[in-house]
N, C-alpha and C positions, 0 to 999 in steps of 0.2 A: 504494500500500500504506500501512496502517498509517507513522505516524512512528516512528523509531528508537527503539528502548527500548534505557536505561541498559547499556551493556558496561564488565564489569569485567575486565580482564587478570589472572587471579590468579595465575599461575605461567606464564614465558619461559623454558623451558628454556634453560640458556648454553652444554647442550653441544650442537651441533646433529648428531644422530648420522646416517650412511652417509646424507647430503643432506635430510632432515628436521629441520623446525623445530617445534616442539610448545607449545601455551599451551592451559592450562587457563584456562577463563571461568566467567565468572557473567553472566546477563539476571535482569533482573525487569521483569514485566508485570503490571501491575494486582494489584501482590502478592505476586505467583506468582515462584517463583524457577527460573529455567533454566538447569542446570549441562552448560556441555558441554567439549569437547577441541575445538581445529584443528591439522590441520596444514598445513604450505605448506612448498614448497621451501626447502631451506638454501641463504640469500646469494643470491637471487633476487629483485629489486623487484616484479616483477608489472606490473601486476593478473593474478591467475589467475583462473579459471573455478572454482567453487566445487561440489563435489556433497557432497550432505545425505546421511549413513549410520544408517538406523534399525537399533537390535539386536534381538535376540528376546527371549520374555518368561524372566524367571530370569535375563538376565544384567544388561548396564548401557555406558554409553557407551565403555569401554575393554577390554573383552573381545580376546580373542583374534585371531578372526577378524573385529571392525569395524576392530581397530588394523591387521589386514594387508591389508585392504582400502585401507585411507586410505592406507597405506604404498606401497601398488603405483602408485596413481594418483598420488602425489606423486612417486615416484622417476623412473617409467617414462612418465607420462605430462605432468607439469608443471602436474598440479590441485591444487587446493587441498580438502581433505576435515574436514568436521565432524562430529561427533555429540553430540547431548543424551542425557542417560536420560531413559529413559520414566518411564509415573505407575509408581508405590511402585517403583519399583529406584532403585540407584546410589544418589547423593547425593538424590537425592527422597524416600528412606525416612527415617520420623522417628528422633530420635535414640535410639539406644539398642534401634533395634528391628531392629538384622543380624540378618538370618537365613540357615541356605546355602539355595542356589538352589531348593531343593522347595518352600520355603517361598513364596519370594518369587515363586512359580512362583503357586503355590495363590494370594496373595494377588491377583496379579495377576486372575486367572479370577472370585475375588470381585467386582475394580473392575469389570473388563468386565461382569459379567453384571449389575452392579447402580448402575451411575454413568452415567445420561443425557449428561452432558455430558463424559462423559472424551474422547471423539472431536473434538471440536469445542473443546477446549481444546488438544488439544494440536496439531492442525492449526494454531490459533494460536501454540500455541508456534515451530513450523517458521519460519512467515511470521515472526513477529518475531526469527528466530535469523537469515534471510537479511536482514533489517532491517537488523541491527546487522552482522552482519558484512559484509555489503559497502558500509559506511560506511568500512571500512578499507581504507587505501593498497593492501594487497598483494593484496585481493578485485578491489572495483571492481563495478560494477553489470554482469549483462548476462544470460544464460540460464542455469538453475542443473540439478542431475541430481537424482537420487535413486536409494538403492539400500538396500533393507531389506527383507528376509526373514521369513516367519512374524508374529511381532509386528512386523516393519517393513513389512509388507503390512497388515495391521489397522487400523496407526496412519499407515501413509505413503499408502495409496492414496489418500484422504481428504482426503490434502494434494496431492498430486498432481493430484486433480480440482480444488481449489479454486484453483490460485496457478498461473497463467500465467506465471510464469518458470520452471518444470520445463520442460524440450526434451528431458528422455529420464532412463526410468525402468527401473532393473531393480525389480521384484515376484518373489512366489512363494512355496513351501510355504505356502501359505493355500488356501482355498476356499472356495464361495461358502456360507458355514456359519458356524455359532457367536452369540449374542447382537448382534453387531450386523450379522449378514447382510442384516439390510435398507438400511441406513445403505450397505453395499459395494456390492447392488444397485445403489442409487438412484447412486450416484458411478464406481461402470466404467463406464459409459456417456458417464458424460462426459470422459473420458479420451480426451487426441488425439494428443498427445506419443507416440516411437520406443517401444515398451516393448520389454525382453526377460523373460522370465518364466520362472521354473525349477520342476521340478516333482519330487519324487522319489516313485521309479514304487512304493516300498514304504511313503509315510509313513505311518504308526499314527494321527497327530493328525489330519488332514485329507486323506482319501479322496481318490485322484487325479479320481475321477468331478465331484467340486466342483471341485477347482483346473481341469479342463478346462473346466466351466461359468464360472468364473469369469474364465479366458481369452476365453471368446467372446463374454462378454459386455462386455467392454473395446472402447471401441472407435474405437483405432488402426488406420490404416491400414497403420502400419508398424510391425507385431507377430512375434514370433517365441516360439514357445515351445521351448526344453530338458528333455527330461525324461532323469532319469539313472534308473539302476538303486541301489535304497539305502534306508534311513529317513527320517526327518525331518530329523536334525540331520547326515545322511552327505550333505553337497552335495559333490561333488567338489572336487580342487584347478582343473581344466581348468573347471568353471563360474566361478571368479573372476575367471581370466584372460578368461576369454568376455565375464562385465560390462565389466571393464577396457577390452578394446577396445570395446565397444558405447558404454560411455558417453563414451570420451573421443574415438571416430567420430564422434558425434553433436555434441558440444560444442565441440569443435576446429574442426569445419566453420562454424560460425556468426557468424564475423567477429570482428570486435574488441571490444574492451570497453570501456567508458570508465573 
């Protein structure tokens, strides 16, 4: 892989709450700047096994439900979990231009539909977030997860195809739809890695008829798809728990780490 790009420690939390340790980072790559969270076991050396948490579009790396993801896998499992924000959310939006989430929402739907290289930047972005962070003591080099939903399918499957240290991915609420449908095309296919994949049987944004194409067109041998009863944004609590063991089945099994 790429060499390690610049990691800045910006904030250690001192208090390390109900077994989690939390530090906010900064990357820069070729200019670009990658703001993201880790967390890892509180008073734990490591190395842990590392899985990468994409958010969806409107929110940003510390939302609700990416923080209690990270949180269940660190407590329950003894992973280590990161997240960056995606393009224009979070700390990636320029100064001065908060907007609430409709906005940042709309914005987003502008980049996708009209920025060639949003996909393939930030698929770099991933690879160099695993760069750097498993240059540290408590990571450690070895096979990494993913798991991101909606725009964490858009922007992770992408990466998923591209970086041979994914060994198991949750995707979903997406389908094989939207501006860079072909880009998804051309890349589930090459997807070999455990996937689990969620689907919800009422989403408004992407028609369950694509996410099931989209499933089949992945192609794991060791695939499973969930679909719940719900909307877009209604993933059950029982789907989280479902990732949690999938991903930390998969990655716990695979030896040690250096």
């Amino acid at each position: 892989m790429m060499a390690s790009p610049p990691l800045r420690i910006l904030t250690d939390s001192s208090t390390e709450r109900s077994g989690v340790r939390w530090r906010r980072f900064d990357l820069s790559r070729d200019g670009r700047r990658i703001p993201g969270i880790l967390w890892t076991p509180a008073g734990a050396t490591g190395p842990h096994r590392l899985v990468l948490l994409g958010h969806g579009a409107s929110g940003n790396k510390s939302q609700d439900y990416v923080e209690s993801m990270a949180k269940r896998l660190v407590r329950h499992k003894g992973l280590a979990a990161a997240a960056i924000d995606g393009p224009v959310h979070g700390d990636r939006r320029l100064e001065g231009a908060e907007a609430d989430s409709s906005e940042v929402f709309l914005h987003f739907a502008q980049v996708w539909s009209s920025d060639d290289t949003m996909t393939d930047e930030m698929v770099q972005d991933y690879q160099a977030t695993v760069d750097a962070l498993q240059d540290l003591e408590d990571i450690g080099v070895g096979p990494v997860g993913w798991w991101g939903l909606s725009m964490g399918t858009i922007l992770g499957l992408p990466f998923v195809a591209a970086d041979t240290r994914v060994a198991a991915a949750v995707l979903g609420c997406m389908g094989m739809t939207g501006p860079t449908r072909a880009r998804i095309q051309a890349d589930a296919p090459r997807i070999s890695c455990p996937v689990l994949f969620l689907v919800q049987w009422d989403d408004e944004l992407f028609a369950r008829d694509t996410a099931f194409a989209l499933f089949d067109a992945i192609a794991s041998q060791d695939k499973r798809l969930h679909a719940s009863v719900g909307r877009h944004g209604s993933v059950p609590p029982e789907e989280f728990a479902a990732s949690e063991e999938f991903l930390a089945g998969r990655l716990l099994a695979r030896g040690s780490l250096c």
